[in-house]
C-alpha positions in Angstrom: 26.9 -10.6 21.9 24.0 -8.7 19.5 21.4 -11.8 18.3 20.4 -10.4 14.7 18.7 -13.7 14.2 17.2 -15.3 17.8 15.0 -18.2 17.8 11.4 -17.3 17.2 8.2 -18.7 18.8 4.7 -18.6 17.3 1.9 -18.8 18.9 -1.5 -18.4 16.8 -4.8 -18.3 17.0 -6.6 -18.1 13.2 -10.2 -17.8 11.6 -11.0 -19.6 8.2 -13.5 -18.4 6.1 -15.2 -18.2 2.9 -18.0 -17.5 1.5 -20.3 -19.8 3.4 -18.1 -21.6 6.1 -16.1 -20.2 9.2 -13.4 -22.4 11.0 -10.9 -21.5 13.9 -7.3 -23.0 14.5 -4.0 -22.3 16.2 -0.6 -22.3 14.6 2.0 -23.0 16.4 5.9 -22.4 15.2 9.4 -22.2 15.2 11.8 -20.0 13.1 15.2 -18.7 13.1 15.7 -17.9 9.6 13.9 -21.3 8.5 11.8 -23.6 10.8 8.6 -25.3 10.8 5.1 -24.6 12.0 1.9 -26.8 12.6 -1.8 -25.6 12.3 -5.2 -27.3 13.2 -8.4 -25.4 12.5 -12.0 -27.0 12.6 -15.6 -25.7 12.9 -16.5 -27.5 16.1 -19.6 -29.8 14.2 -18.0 -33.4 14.6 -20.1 -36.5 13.5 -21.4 -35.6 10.2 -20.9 -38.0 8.1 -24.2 -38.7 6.0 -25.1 -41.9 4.4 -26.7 -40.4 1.4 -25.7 -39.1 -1.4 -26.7 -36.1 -3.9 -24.9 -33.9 -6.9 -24.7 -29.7 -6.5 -28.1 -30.2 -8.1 -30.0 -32.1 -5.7 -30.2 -35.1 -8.0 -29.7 -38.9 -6.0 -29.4 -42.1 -7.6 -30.5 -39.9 -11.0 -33.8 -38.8 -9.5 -34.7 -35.6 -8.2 -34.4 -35.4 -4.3 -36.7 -33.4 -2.3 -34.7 -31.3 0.5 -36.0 -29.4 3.3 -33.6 -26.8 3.1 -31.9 -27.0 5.8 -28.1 -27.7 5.3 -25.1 -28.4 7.6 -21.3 -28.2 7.4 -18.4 -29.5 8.9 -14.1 -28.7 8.3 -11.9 -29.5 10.0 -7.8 -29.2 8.9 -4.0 -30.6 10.1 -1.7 -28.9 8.5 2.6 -28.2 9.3 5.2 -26.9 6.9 8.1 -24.5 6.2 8.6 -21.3 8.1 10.5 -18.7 6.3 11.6 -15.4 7.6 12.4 -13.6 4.3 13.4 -9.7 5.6 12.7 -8.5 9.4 9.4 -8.4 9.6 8.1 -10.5 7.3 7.6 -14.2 7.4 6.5 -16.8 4.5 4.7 -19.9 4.9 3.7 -23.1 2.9 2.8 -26.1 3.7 0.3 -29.3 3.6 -1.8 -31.8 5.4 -5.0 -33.6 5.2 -8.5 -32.5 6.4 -12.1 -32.7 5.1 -15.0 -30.5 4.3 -18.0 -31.7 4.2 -21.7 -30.0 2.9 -25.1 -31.8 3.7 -28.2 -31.1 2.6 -31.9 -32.7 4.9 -34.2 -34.9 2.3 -36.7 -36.6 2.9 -36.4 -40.5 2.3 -38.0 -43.4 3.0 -40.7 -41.6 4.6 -38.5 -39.4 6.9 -35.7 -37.2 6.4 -32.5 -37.9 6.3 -28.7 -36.1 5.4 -27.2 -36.4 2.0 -23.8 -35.2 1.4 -23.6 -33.0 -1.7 -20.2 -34.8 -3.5 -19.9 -31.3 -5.5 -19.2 -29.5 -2.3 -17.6 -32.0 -0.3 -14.3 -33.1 0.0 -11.5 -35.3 1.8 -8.1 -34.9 1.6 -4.7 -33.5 0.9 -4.5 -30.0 1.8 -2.0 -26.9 0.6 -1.6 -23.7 2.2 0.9 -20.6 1.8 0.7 -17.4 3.5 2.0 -14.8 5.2 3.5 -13.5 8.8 4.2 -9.7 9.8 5.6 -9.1 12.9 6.2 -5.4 13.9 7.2 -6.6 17.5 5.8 -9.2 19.9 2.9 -9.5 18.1 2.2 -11.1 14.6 -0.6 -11.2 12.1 -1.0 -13.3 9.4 -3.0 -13.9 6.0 -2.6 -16.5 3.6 -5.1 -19.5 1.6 -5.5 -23.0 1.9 -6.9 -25.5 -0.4 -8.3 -28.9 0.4 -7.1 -30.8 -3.3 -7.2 -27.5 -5.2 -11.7 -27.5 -5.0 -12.2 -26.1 -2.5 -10.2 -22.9 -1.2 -10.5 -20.5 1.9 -8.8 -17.9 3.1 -6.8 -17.9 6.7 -6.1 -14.5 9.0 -4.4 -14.8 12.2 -3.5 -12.9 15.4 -0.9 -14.1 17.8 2.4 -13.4 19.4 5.9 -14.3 18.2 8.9 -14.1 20.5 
């Protein structure tokens, strides 16, 4: 009996970026000619989650902050969705979650310094992604973008196996 169409297994490791924030995952999936796949990516900086407040132009409460210049950041990304194979080799993918990013900027306050999250660069929630999977043989690569609520957008490469 010749499979033309076996049961597939994914199995990958991805990098996020754009251009000021990096992020790693693994996407794990099943496909036939349709199935499913899960990802989870995050930056690995867990527990930021400033008190403050500030716009894109360093303005809090109305007034002008002062900043250090230091910043941090902070993703992080669940995503799971439809697995297409459309032609031997080639795969499609979309799908959607929820997952934050988050920017920060150090001020000084209250005679010390504190984090302020910039609400122009920082966002919680939904999330979209579509991409897509080549697989010459055992192994797969992958490119494709994701979105957390259409503001903020990165792209998504991948290396991994499928088989």
């Amino acid at each position: 009996v010749l499979l033309t169409n076996p049961l597939r297994t994914l199995i990958m490791p991805s990098f996020s970026f754009n251009q000021s924030q990096y992020s790693y995952g693994l996407m794990l999936g099943i496909c036939k000619r349709n199935g499913g796949y899960i990802r989870a990516k995050t930056d690995f900086v867990f527990g930021l989650n400033p008190t403050l407040t500030c716009d894109g132009d360093g303005k809090s409460d109305g007034a002008q902050a002062w900043f250090t210049g230091q910043s941090r950041k902070s993703r992080w990304a669940l995503t799971g969705g439809y697995l297409r194979k459309i032609i031997d080799p080639l795969y499609a993918y979309v799908g959607g979650g929820y997952g934050s990013r988050v920017l920060a900027w150090e001020m000084f306050s209250d005679g010390g310094y504190d984090w302020a999250r910039v609400t122009s660069n920082s966002f919680t929630g939904y999330e979209v992604e579509l991409g897509l999977i080549y697989r010459p043989g055992i192994i797969a690569f992958s490119a494709g973008v994701q979105t957390n609520q259409f503001k903020y957008y990165e792209a998504n490469v991948g290396i991994g196996v499928m088989f």
